[in-house]
C-alpha positions as CSV (number, residue, x, y, z in Angstrom):
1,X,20.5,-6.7,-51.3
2,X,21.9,-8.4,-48.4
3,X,19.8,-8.2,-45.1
4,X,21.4,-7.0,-41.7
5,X,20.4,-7.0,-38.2
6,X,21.1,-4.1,-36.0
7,X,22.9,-4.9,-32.3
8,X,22.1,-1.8,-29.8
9,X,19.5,0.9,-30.8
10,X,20.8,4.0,-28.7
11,X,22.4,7.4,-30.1
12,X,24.2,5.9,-32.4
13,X,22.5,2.9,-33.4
14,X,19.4,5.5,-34.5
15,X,21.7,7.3,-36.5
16,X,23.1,4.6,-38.6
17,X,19.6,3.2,-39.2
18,X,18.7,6.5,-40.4
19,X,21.6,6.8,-42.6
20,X,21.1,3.3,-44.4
21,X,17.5,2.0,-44.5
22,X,15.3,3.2,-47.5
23,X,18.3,4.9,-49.0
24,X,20.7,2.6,-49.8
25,X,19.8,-0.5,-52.8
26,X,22.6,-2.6,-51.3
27,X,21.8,-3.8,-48.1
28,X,18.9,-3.3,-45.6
29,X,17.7,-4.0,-42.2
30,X,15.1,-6.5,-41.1
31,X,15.8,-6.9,-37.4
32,X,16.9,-5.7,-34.6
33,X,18.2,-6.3,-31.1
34,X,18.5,-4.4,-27.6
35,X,18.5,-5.2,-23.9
36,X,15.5,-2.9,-23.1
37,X,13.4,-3.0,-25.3
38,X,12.3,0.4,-24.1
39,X,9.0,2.0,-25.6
40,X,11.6,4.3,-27.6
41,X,13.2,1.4,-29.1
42,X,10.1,0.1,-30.5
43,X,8.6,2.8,-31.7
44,X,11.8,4.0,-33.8
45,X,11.9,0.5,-34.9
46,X,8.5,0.3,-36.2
47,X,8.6,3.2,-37.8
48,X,11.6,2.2,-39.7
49,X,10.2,-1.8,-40.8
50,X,11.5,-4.0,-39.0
51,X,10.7,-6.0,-35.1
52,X,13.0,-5.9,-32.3
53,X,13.9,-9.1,-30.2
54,X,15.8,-9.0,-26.6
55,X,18.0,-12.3,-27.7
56,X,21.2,-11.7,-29.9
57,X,21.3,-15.5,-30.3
58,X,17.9,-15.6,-32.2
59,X,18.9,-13.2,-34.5
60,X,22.2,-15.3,-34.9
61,X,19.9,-18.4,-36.1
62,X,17.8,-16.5,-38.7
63,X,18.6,-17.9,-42.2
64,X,17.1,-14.8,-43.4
65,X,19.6,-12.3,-41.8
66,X,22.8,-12.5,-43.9
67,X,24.5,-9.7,-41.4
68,X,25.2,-8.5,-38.4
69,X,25.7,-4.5,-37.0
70,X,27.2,-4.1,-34.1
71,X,26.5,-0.8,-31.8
72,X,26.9,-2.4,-28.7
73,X,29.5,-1.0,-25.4
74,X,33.3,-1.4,-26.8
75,X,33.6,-4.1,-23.6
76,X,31.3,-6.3,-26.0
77,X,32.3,-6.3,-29.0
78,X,34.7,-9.2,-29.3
79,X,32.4,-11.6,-27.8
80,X,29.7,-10.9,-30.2
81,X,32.1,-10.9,-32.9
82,X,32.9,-14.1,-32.4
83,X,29.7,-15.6,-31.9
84,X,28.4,-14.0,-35.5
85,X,31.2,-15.5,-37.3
86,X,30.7,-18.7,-35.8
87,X,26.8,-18.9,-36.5
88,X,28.4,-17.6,-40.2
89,X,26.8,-14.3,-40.1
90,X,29.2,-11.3,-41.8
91,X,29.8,-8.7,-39.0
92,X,29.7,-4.4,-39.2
93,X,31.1,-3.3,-36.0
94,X,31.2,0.7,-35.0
95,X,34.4,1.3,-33.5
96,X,36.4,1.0,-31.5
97,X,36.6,-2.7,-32.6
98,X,37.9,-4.2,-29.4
99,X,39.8,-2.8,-26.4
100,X,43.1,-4.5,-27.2
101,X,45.1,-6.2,-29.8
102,X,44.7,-9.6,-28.7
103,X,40.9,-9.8,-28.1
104,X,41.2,-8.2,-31.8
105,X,43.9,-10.6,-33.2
106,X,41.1,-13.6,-31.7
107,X,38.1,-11.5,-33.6
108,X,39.6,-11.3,-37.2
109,X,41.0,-14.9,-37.1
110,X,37.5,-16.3,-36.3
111,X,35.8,-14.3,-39.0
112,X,38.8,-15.4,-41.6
113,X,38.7,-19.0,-40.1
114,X,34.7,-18.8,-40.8
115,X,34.9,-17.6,-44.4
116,X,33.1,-13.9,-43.4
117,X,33.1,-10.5,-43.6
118,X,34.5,-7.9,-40.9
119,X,34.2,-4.5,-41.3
120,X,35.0,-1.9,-38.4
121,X,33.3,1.2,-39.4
122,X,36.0,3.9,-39.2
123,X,34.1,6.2,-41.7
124,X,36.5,8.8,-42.0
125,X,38.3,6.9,-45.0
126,X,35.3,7.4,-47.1
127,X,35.6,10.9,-47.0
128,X,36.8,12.3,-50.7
129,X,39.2,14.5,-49.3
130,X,40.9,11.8,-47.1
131,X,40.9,9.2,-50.2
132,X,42.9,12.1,-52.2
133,X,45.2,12.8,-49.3
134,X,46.1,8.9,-49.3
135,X,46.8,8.7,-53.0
136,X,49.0,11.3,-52.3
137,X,51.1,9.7,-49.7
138,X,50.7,6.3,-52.1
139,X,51.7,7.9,-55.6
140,X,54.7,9.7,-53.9
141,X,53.6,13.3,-54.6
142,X,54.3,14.5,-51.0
143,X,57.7,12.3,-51.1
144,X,59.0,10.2,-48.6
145,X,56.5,11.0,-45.5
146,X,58.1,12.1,-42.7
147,X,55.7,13.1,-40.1
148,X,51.7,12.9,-39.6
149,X,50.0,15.1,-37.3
150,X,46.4,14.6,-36.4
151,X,44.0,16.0,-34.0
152,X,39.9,14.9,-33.7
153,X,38.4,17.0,-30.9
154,X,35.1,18.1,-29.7
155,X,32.9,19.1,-26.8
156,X,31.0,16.0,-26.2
157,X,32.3,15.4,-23.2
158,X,30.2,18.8,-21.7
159,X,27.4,17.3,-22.2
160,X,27.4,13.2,-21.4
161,X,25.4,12.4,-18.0
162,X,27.2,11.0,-15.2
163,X,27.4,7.8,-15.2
164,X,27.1,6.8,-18.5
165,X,29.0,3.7,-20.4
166,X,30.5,5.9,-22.7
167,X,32.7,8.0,-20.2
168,X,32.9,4.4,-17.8
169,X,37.1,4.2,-17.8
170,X,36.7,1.0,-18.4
171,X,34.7,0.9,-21.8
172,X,36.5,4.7,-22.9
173,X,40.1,4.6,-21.3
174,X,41.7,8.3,-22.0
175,X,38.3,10.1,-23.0
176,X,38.0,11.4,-26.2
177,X,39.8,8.7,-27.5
178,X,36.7,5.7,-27.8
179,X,35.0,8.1,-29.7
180,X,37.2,10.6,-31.9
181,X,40.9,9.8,-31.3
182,X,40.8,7.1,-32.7
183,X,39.7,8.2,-35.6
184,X,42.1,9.6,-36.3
185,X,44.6,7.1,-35.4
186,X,43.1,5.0,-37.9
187,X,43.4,7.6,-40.5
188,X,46.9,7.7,-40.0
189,X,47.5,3.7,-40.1
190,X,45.5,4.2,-43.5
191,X,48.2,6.7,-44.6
192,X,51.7,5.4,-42.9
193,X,50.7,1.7,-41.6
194,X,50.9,0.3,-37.7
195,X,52.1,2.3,-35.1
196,X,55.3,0.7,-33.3
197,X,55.7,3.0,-30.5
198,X,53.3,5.4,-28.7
199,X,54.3,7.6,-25.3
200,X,51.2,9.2,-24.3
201,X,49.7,11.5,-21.8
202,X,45.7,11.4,-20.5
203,X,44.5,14.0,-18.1
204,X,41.4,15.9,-16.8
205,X,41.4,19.4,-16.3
206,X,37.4,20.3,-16.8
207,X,35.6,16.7,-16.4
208,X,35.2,14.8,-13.5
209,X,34.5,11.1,-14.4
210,X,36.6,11.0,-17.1
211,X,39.6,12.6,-19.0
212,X,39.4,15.8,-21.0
213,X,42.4,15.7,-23.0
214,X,44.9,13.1,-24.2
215,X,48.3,13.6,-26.3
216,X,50.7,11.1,-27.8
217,X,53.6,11.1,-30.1
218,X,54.1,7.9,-32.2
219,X,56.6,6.5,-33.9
220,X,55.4,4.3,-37.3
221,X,57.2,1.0,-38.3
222,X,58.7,2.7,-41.4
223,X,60.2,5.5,-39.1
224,X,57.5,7.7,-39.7
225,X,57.0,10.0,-36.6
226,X,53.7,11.3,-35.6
227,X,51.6,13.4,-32.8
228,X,47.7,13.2,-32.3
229,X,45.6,15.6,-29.7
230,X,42.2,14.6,-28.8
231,X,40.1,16.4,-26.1
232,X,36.6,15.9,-25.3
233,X,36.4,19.6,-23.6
234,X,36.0,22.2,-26.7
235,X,34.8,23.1,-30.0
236,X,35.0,20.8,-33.0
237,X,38.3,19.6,-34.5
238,X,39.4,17.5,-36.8
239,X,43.2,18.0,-38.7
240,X,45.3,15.4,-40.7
241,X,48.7,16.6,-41.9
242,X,51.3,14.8,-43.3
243,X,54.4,15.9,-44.2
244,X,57.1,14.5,-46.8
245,X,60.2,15.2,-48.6
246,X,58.6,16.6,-51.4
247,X,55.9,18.9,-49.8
248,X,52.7,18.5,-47.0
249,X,49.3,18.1,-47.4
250,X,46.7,18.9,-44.8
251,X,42.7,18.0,-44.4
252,X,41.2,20.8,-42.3
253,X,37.4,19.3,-41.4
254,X,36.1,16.9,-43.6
255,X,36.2,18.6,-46.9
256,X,39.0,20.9,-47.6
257,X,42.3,19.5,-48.7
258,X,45.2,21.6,-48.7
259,X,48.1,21.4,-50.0
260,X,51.7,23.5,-50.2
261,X,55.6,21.8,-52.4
262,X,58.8,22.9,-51.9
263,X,58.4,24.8,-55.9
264,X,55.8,26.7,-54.2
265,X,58.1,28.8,-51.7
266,X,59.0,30.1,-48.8
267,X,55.9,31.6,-47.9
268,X,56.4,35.3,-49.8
269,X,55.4,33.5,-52.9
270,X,51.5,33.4,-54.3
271,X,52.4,31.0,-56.8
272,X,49.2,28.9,-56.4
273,X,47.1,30.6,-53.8
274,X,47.4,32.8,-50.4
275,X,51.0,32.2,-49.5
276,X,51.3,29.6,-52.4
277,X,49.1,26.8,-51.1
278,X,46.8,24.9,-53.2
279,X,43.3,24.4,-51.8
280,X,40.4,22.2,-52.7
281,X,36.8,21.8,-51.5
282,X,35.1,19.0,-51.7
283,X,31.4,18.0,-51.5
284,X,29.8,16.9,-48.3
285,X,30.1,12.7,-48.5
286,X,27.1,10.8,-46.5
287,X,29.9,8.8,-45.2
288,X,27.7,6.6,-43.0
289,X,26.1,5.0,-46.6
290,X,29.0,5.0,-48.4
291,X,30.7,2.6,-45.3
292,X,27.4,0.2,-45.4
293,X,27.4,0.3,-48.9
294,X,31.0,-1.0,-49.2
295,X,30.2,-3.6,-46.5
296,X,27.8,-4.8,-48.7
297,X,30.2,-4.6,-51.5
298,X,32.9,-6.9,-49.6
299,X,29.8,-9.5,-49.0
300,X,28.5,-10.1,-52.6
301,X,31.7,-9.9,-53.4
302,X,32.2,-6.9,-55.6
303,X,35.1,-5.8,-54.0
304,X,37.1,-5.8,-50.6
305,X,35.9,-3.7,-48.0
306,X,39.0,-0.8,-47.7
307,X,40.6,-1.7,-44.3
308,X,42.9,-4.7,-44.1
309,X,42.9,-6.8,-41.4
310,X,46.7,-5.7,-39.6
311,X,45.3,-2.0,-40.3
312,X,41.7,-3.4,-38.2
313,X,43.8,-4.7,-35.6
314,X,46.5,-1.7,-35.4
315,X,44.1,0.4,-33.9
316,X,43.2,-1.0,-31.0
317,X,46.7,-2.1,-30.3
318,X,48.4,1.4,-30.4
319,X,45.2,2.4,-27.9
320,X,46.1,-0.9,-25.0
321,X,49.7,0.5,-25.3
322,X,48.6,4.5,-25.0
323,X,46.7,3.7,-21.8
324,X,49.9,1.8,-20.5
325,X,52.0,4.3,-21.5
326,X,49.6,7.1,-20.0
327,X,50.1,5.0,-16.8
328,X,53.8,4.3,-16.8
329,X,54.5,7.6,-18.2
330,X,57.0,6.2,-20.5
331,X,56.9,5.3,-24.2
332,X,56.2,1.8,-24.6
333,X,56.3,-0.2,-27.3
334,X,52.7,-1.5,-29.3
């Protein structure tokens, strides 16, 4: 059982407490940390075990806290980073890791450099479905990939006050992208690698203070191509296609993989299903646990957590070179 302290105790940082303490034999929190310290924070915090303190660099000193979770504005994260790998602390840290490659090149050299963990909590590759879906691409089922398609959507930005950090341009450049594009960006490094290219558009039609929907097409290092949607103005999305010489696979939602080769037709065929694709459910995955619990894994050192440093680091650089690219209205390259 390794011990963590939680960094920020909004939304967010509420929900992953609630997803990982008393339910999880791997790792557990003992402390936590926010500006406020509002009545709300210490109450939730009570009521889940464990004190709150206003200094992050208190926390950093504790020789009982092994760990470090940060939930904390995007604008932050590199800086705090930093200063947990240097006080030797392992670090969680929601996404989006850092606003751009190089603060993120700096971040995973001083946790490497200081013997610790990262982990960037994209939770999206824990789902069952997407783990299938990658095999796929990996065992060569679907062939040599050709094209990935991927669109995360949802109505969140309806709802957000005015004036909030998370629709601030300058902590979410391109608005749904901070907190669902980029999911699935990442999902797509996880099946095809870095993104070499992006030429991107970001606009508002509906939403005032920030955008409502972004596009990009992408071009992958192994000559992959790629398109992702993301709008922050409708109902719930989220698609991952890829397609190969062999056949496509697609995940519609989180837990429905489906799946169509070339043997299966042209479409007039019911070889293996309506129209001959080939569709499996899967079981709803608490993919906030499963993340912690492999965090904890890569710690004790059972085994790596499943995101490589380039693939933690090719995120936030294809999303500096979108917002240039948005701005220049040209491709450009990452």
């Amino acid at each position: 059982m390794i011990n963590a302290a939680i960094i920020g105790l909004g939304r967010w940082g509420q929900i992953l407490v609630n997803s990982v303490q008393g339910k999880s034999d791997k790792i557990k929190i003992i402390a936590g940390r926010t500006e406020t310290l509002s009545d709300n924070a210490k109450a939730f915090a009570g009521s889940h075990g464990f004190p709150l303190t206003a200094s992050y660099n208190d926390l950093l000193q504790r020789s009982d806290i092994d760990a470090v979770i940060l939930v904390t504005p995007h604008s932050t994260h590199a800086e705090q980073v930093q200063q947990a790998a240097a006080a030797g602390k392992h670090v969680f840290c929601e996404k989006p890791f850092t606003l751009n490659k190089a603060t993120a090149e700096d971040s995973v050299k001083a946790c490497r450099d200081a013997g610790i963990v990262l982990a960037v909590a994209h939770n999206r590759r824990f789902y069952p479905a997407y783990q299938e879906l990658q095999e796929l691409v990996r065992s060569g089922a679907l062939g040599e990939i050709l094209h990935i398609e991927g669109n995360h959507s949802g109505f969140g930005g309806l709802n957000r006050k005015k004036g909030a950090w998370r629709v601030d341009p300058s902590e979410s450049p391109m608005g749904a992208m901070a907190g669902k594009g980029l999911h699935a960006i990442d999902a797509m490094i996880g099946l095809a690698g870095p993104i070499k290219q992006v030429n991107a558009i970001s606009t508002h039609k509906v939403l005032d203070d920030c955008d409502d929907t972004t596009a990009m097409l992408l071009q992958f290092g192994a000559g992959t191509s790629g398109y992702l949607g993301t709008m922050d103005a409708t109902a719930f999305m989220w698609r991952l296609a890829v397609f190969g010489t062999k056949g496509w696979a697609e995940l519609r939602n989180h837990h429905r993989l489906v799946r169509r080769t070339i043997e299966d037709g042209n479409g007039e065929s019911d070889k293996s299903g309506e129209d001959g694709e080939t569709v499996k459910n899967y079981d709803v995955a608490d993919t906030l646990l499963l993340e912690f619990d492999a965090f904890a894994d890569a710690v004790t050192g059972v085994a790596p957590y499943p995101m490589t440093d380039e693939e933690m680091i090719a995120t936030p650089a294809l999303w500096e070179a979108a917002v240039r690219s948005a701005k220049l209205g040209q491709a450009v390259d990452v």
